[in-house]
N, CA, C and O atoms as a MOPAC input file, in Angstrom:
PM7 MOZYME 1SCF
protein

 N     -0.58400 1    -3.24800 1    15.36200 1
 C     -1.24500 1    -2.64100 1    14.22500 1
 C     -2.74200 1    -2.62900 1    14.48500 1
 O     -3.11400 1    -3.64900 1    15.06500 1
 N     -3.91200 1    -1.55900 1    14.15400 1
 C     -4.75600 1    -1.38100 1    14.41900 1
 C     -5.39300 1    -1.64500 1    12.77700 1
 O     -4.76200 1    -1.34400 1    11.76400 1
 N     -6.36800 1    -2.08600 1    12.78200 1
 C     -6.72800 1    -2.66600 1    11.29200 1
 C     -8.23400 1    -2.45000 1    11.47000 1
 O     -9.00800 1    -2.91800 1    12.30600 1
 N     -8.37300 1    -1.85300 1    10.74400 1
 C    -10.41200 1    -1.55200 1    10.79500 1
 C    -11.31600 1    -1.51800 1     9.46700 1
 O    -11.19100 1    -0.41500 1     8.93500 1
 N    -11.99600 1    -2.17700 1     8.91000 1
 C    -12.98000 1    -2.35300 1     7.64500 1
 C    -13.74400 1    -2.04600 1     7.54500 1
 O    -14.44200 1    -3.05000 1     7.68300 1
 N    -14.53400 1    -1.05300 1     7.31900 1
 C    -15.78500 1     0.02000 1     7.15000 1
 C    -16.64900 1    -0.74800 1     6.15900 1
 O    -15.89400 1    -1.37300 1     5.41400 1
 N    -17.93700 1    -0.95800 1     5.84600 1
 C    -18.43700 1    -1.44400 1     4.84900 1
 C    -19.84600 1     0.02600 1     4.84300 1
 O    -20.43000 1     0.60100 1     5.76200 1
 N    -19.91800 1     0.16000 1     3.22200 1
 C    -20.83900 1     1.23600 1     3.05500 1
 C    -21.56000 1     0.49500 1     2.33800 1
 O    -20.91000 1    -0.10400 1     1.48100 1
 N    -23.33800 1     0.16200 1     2.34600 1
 C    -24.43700 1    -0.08300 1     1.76300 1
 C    -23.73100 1    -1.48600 1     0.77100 1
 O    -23.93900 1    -1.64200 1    -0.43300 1
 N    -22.73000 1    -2.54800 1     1.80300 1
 C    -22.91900 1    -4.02500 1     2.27200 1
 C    -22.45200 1    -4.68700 1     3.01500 1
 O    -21.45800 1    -4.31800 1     3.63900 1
 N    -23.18500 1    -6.25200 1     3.24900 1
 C    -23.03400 1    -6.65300 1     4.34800 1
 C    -22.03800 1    -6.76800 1     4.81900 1
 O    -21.29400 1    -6.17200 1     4.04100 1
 N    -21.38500 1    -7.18800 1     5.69700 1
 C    -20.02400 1    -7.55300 1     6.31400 1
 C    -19.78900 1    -8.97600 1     6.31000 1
 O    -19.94700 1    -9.43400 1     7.44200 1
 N    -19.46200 1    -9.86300 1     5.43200 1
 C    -18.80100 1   -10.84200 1     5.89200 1
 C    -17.51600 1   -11.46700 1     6.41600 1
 O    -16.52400 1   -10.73900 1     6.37800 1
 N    -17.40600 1   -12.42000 1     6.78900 1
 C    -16.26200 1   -12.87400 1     7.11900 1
 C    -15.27900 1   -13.26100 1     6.22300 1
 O    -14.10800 1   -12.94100 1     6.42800 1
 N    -15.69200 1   -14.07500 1     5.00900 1
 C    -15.12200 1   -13.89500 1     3.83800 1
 C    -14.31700 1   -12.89100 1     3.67600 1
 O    -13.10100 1   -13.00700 1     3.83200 1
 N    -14.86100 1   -11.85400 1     3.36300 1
 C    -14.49700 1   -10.64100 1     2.77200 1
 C    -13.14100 1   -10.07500 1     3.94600 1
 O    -11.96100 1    -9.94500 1     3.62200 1
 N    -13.58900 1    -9.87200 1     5.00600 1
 C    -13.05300 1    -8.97500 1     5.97800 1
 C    -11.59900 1   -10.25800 1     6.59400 1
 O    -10.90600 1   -10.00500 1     7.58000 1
 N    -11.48300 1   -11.18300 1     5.98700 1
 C    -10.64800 1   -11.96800 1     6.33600 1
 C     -9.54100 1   -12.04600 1     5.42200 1
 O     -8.31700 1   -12.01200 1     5.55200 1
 N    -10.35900 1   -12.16300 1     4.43400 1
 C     -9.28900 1   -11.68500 1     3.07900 1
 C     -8.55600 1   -10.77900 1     2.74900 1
 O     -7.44200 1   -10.81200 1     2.22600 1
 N     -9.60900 1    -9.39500 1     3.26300 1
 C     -8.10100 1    -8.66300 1     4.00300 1
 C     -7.64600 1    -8.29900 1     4.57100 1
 O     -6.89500 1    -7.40600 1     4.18000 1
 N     -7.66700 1    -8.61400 1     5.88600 1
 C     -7.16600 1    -9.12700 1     6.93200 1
 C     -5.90000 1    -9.76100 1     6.45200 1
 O     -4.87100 1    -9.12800 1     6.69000 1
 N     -5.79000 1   -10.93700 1     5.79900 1
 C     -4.53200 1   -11.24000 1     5.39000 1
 C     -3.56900 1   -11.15100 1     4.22700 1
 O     -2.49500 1   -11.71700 1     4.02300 1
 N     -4.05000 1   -10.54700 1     3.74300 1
 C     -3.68200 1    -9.78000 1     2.65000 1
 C     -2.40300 1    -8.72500 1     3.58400 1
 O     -1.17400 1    -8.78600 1     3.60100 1
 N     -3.45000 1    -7.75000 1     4.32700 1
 C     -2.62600 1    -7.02700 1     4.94100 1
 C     -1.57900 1    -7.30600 1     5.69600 1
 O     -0.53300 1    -6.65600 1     5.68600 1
 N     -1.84200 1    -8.42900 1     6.48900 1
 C     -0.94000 1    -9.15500 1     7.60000 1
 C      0.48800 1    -9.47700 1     6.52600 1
 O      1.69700 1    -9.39500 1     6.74500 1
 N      0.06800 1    -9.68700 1     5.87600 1
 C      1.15100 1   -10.46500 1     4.69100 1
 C      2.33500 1    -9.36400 1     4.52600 1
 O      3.54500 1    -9.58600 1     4.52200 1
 N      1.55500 1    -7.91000 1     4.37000 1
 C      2.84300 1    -7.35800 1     3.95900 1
 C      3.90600 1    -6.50300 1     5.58900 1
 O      4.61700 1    -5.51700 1     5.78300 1
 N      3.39900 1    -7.61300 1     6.32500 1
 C      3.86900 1    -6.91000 1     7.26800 1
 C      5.38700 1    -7.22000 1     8.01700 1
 O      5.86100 1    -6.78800 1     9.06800 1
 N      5.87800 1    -8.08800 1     7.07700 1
 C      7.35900 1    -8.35900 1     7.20300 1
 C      8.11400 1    -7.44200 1     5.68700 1
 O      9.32000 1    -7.64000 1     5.54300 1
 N      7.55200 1    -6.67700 1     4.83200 1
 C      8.31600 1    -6.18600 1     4.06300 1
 C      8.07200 1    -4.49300 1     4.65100 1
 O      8.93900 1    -3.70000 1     4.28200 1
 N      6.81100 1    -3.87300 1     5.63800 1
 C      6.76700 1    -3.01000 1     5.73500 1
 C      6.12400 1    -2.94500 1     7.53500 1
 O      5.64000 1    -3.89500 1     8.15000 1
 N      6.33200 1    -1.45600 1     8.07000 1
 C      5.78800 1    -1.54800 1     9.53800 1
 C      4.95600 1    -1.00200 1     9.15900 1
 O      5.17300 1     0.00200 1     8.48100 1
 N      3.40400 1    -1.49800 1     9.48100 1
 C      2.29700 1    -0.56800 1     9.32400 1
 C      1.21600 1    -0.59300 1    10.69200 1
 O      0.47300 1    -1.40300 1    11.24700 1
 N      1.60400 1     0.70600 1    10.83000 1
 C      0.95300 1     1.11000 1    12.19700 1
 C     -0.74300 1     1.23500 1    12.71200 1
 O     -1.17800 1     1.24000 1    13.86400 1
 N     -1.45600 1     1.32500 1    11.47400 1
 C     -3.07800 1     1.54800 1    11.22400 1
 C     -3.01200 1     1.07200 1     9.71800 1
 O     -2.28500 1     1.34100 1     8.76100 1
 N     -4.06900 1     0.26300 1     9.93000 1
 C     -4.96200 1    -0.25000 1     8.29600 1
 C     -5.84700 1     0.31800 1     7.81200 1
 O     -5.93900 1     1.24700 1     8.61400 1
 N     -6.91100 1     0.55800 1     6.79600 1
 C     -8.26300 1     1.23600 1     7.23100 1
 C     -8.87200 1     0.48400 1     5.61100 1
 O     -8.14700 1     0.85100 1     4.68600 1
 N     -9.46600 1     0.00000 1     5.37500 1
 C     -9.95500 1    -0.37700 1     4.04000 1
 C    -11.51000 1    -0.18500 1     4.33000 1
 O    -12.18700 1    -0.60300 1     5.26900 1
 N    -11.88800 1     0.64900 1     3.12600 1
 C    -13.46000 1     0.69600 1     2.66800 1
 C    -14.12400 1     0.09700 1     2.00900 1
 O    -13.48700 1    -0.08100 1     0.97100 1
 N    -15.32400 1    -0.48900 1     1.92000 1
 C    -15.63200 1    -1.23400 1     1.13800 1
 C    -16.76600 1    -0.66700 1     0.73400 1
 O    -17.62200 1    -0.70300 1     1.61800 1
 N    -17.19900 1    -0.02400 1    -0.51400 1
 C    -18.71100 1     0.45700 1    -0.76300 1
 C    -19.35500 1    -0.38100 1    -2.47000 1
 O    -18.71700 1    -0.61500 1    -3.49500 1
 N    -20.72700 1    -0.62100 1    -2.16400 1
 C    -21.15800 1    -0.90900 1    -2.91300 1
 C    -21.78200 1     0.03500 1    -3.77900 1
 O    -22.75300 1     0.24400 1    -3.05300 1
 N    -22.02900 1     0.94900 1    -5.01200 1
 C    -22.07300 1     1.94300 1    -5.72000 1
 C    -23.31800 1     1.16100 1    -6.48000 1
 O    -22.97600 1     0.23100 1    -7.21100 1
 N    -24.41100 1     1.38700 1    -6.39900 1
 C    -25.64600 1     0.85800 1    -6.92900 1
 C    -25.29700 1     1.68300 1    -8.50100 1
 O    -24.83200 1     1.12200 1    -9.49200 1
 N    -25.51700 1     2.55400 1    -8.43300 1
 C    -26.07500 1     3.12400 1    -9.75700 1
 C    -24.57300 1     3.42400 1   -10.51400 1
 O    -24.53300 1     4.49100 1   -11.12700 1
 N    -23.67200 1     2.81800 1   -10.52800 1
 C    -22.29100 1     2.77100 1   -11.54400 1
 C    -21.71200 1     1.14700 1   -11.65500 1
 O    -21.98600 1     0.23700 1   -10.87200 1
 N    -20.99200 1     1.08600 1   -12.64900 1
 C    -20.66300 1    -0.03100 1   -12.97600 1
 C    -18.90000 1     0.16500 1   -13.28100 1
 O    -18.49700 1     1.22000 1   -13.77100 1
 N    -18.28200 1    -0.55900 1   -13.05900 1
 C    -18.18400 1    -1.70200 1   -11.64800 1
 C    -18.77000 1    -1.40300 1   -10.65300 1
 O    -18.46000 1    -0.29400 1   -10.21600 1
 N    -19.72000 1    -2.10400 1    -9.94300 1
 C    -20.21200 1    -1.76200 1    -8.41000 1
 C    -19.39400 1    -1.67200 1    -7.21500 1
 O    -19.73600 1    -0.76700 1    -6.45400 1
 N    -18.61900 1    -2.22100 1    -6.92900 1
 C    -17.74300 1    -2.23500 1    -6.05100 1
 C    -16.53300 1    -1.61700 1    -5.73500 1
 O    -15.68800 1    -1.85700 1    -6.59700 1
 N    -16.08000 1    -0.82600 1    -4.71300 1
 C    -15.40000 1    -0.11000 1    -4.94400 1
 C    -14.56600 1    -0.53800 1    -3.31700 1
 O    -15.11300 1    -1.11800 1    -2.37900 1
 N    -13.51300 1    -0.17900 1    -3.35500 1
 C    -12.33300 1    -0.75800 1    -2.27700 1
 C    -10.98800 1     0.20400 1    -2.63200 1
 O    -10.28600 1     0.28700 1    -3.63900 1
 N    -10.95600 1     1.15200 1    -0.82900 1
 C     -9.87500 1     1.95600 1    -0.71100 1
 C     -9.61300 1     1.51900 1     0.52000 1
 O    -10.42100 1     1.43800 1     1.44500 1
 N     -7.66600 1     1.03400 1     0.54000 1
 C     -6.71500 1     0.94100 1     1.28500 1
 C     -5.93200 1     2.23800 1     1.65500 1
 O     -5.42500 1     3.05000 1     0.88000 1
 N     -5.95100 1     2.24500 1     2.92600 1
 C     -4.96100 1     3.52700 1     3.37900 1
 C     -3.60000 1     2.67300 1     4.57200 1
 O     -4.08100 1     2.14600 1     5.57500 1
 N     -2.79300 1     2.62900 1     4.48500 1
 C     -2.15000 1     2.24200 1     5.19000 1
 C     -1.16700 1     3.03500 1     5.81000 1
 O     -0.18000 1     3.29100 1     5.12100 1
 N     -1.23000 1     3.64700 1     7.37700 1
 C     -0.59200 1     4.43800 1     8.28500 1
 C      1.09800 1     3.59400 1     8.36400 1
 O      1.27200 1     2.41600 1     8.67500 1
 N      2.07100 1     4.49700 1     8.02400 1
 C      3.34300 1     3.63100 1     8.04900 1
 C      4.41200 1     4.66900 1     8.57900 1
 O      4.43500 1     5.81200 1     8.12200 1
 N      5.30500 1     4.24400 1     9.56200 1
 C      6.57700 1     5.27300 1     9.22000 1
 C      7.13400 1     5.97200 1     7.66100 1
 O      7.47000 1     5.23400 1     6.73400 1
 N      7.16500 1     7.52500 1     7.55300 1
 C      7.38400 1     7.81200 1     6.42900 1
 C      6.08800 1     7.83000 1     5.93600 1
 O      5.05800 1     7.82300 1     6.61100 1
 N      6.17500 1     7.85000 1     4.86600 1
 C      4.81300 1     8.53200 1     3.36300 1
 C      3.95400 1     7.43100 1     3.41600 1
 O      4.50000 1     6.45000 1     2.91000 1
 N      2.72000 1     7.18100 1     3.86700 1
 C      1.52000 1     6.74000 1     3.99700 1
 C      1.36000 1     6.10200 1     2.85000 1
 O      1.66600 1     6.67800 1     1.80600 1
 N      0.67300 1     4.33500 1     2.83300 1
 C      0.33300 1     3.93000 1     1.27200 1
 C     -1.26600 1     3.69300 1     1.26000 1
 O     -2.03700 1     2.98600 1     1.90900 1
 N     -1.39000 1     4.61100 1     0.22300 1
 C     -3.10600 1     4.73800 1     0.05700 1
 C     -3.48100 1     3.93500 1    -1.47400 1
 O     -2.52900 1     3.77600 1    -2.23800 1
 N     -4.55600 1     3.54500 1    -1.81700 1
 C     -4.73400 1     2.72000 1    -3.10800 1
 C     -6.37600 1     2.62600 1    -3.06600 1
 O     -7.08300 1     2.88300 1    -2.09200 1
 N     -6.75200 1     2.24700 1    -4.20900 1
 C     -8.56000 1     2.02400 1    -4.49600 1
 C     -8.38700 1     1.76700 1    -5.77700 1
 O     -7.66500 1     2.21000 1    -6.66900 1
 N     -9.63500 1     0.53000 1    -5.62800 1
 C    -10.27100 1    -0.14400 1    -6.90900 1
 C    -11.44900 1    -0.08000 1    -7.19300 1
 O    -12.25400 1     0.53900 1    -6.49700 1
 N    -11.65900 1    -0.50700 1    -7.92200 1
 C    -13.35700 1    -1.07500 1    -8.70600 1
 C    -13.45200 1    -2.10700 1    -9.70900 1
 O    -12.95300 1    -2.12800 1   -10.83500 1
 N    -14.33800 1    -3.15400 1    -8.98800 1
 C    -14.46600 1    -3.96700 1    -9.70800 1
 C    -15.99900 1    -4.73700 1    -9.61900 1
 O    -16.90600 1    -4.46500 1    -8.83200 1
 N    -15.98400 1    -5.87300 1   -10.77500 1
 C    -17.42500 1    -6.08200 1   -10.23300 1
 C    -17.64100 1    -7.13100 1    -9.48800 1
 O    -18.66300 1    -7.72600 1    -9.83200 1
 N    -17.07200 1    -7.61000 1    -8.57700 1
 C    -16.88900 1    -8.37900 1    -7.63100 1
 C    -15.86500 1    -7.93500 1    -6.49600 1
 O    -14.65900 1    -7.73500 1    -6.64300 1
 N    -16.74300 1    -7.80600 1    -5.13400 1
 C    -15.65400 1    -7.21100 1    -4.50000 1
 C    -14.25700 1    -8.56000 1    -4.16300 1
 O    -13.12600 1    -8.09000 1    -4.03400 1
 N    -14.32500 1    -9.29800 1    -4.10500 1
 C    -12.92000 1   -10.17100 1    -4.72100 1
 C    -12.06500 1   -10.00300 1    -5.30200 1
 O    -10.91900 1   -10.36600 1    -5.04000 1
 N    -12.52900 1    -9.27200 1    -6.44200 1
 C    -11.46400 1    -8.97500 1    -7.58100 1
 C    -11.32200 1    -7.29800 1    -7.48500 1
 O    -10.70200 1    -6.55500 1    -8.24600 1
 N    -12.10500 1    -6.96000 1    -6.29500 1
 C    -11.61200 1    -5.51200 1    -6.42700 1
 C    -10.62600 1    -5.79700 1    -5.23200 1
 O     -9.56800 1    -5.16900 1    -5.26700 1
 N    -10.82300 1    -6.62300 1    -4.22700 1
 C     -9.74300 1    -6.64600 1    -2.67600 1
 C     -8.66200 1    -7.50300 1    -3.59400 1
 O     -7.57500 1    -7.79300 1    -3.09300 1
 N     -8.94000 1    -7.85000 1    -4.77300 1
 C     -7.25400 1    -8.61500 1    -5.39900 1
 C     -6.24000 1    -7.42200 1    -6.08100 1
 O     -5.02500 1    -7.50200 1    -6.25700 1
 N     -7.34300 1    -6.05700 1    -6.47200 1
 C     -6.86400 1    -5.83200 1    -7.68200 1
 C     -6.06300 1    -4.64700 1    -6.63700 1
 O     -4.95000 1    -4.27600 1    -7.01000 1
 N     -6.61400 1    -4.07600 1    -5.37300 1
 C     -6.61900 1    -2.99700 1    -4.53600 1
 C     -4.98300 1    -3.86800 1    -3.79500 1
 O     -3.92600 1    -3.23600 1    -3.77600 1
 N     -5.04900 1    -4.96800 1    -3.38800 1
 C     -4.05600 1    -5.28400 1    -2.36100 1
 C     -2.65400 1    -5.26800 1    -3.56300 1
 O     -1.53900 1    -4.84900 1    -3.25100 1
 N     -3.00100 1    -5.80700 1    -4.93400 1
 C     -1.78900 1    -5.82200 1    -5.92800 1
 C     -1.12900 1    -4.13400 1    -6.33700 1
 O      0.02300 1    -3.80400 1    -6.61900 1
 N     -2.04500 1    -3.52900 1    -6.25500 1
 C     -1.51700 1    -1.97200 1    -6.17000 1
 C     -0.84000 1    -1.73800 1    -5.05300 1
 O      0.01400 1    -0.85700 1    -4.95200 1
 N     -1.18500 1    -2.51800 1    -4.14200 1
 C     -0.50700 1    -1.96700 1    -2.33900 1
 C      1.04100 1    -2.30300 1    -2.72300 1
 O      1.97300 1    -1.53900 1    -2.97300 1
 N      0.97300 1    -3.76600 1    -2.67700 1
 C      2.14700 1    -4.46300 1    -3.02800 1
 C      3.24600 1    -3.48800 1    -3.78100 1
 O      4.33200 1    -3.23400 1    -3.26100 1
 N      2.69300 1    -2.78300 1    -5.53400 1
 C      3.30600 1    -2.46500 1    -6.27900 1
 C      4.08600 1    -0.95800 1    -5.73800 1
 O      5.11900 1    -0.44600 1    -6.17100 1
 N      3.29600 1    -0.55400 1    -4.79000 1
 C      3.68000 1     0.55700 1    -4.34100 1
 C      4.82500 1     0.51300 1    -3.11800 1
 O      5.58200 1     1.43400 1    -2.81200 1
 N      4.73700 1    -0.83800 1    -2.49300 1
 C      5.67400 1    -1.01400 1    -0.89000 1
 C      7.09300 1    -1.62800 1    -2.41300 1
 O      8.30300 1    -1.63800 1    -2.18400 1
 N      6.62500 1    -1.94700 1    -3.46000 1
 C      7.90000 1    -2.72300 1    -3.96900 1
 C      8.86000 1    -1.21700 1    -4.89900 1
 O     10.06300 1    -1.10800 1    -5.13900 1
 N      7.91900 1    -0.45000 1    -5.15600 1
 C      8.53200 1     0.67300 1    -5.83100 1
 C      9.08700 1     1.41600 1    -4.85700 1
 O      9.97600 1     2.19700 1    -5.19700 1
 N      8.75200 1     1.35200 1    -3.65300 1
 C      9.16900 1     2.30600 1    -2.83600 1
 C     10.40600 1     1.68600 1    -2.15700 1
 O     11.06100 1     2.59700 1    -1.65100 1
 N     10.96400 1     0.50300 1    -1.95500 1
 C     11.87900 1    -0.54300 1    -1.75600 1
 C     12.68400 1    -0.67100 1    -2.71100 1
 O     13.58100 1    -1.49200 1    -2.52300 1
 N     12.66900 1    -0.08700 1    -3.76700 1
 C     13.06100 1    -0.25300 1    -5.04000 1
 C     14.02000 1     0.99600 1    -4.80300 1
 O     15.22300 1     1.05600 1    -4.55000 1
 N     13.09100 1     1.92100 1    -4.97000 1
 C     13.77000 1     3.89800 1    -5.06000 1
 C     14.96600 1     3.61300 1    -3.87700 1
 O     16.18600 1     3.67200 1    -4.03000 1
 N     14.41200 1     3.37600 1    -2.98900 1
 C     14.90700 1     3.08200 1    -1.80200 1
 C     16.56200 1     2.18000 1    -2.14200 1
 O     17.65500 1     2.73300 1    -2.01800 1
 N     16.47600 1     1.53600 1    -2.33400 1
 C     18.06800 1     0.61900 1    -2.49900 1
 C     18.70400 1     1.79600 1    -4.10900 1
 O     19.89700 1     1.96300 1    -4.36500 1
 N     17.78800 1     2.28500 1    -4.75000 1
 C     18.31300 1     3.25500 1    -6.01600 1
 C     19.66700 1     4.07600 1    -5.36300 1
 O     20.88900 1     4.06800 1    -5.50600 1
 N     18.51600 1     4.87400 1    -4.45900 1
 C     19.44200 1     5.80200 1    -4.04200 1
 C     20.32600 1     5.71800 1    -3.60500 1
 O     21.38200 1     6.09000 1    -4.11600 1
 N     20.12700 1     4.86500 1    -1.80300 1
 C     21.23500 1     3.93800 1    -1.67900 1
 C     22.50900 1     3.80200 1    -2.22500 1
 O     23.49800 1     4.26700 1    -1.65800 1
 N     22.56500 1     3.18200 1    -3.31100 1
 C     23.61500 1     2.51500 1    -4.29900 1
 C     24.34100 1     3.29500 1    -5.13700 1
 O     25.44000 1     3.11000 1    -5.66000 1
 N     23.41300 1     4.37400 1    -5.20100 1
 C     23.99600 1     5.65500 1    -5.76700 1
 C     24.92800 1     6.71100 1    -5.09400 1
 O     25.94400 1     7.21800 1    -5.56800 1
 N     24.34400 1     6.92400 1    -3.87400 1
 C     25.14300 1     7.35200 1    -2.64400 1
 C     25.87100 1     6.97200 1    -2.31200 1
 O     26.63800 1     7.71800 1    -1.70400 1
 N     26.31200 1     5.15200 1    -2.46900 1
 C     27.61000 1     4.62900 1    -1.80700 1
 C     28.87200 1     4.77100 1    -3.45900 1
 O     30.09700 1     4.88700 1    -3.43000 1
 N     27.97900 1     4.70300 1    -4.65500 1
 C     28.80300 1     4.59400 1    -5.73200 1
 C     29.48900 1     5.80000 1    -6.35000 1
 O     30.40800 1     5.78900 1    -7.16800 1
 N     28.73500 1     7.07600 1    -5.68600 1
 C     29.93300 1     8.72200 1    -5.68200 1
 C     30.32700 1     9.22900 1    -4.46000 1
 O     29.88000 1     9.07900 1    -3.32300 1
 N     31.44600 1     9.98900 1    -5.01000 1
 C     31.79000 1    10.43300 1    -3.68000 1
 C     30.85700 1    12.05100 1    -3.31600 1
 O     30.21300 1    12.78300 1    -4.06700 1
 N     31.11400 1    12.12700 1    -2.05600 1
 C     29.81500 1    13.41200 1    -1.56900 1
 C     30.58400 1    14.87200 1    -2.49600 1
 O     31.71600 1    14.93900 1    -2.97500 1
 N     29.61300 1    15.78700 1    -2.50000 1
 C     29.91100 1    16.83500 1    -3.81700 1
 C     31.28000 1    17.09600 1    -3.20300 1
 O     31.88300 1    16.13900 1    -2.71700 1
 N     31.63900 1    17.90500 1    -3.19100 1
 C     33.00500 1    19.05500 1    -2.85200 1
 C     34.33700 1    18.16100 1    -2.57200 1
 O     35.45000 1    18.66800 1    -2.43800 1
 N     34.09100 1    16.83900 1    -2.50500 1
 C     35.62800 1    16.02400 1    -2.21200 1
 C     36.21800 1    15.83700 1    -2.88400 1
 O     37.25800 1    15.39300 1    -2.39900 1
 N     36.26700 1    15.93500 1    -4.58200 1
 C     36.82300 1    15.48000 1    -5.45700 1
 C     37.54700 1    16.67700 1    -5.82200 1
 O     36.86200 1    17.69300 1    -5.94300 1
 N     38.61800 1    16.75400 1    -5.99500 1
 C     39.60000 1    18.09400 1    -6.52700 1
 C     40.05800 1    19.11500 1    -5.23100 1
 O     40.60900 1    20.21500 1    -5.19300 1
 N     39.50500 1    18.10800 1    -4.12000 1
 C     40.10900 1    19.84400 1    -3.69400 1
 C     41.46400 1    18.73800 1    -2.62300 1
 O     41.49400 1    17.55500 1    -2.28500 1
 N     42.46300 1    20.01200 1    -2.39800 1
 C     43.81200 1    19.35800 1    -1.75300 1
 C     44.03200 1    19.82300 1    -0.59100 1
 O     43.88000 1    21.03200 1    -0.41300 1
 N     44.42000 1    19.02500 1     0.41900 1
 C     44.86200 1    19.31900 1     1.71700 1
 C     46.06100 1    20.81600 1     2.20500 1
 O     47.23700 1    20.74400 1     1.84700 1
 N     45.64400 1    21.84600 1     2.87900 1
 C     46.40300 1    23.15500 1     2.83600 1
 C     47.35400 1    23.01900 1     3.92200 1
 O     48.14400 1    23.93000 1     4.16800 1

């Protein structure tokens, strides 16, 4: 997995860039994710200042997410809990259908008789 953290107008710490760092690492037994990319910008003149977008490159439909908050902490908490909600909805649909598919039979089999 290739994982990269952009920071726009602030600093880079280790703090920060570690946090999600594992954040991400974390979801990487419920999903394969091939590229990371999280932004981090500080927005002087709006409130919440902080702003944090996750894109995550995956087999299948890409999971993208962004927050704002006024601490980037609570925006990399509030940004990674959307990630989550989205790999769990999509795991979710996922066993739906599934279960649905094994619980009918496929269209045209029902009624018709051997000639």
């Amino acid at each position: 997995m290739k994982l990269s953290v952009q920071h726009r107008d602030i600093r880079s710490t280790d703090t920060v860039d570690t946090l999600i760092e594992e954040h991400i690492l974390a979801l990487q037994p419920r999903l394969q994710i091939d590229e990371a990319v999280a932004r981090l910008e500080h927005r002087a003149g709006s409130s919440p200042a902080f702003h944090i977008s996750v894109h995550l490159v995956t087999p299948g439909p890409d999971v993208f997410a962004e927050s704002d908050d006024h601490t980037v902490r609570a925006a990399v908490e509030k940004v990674m809990k959307q990630v989550r909600d989205k790999i769990t909805d999509r795991h979710a649909k996922r066993a739906k259908k599934l279960k649905s598919n094994l619980s009918s039979p496929a269209p045209g089999i029902r009624g018709k008789r051997a000639s």
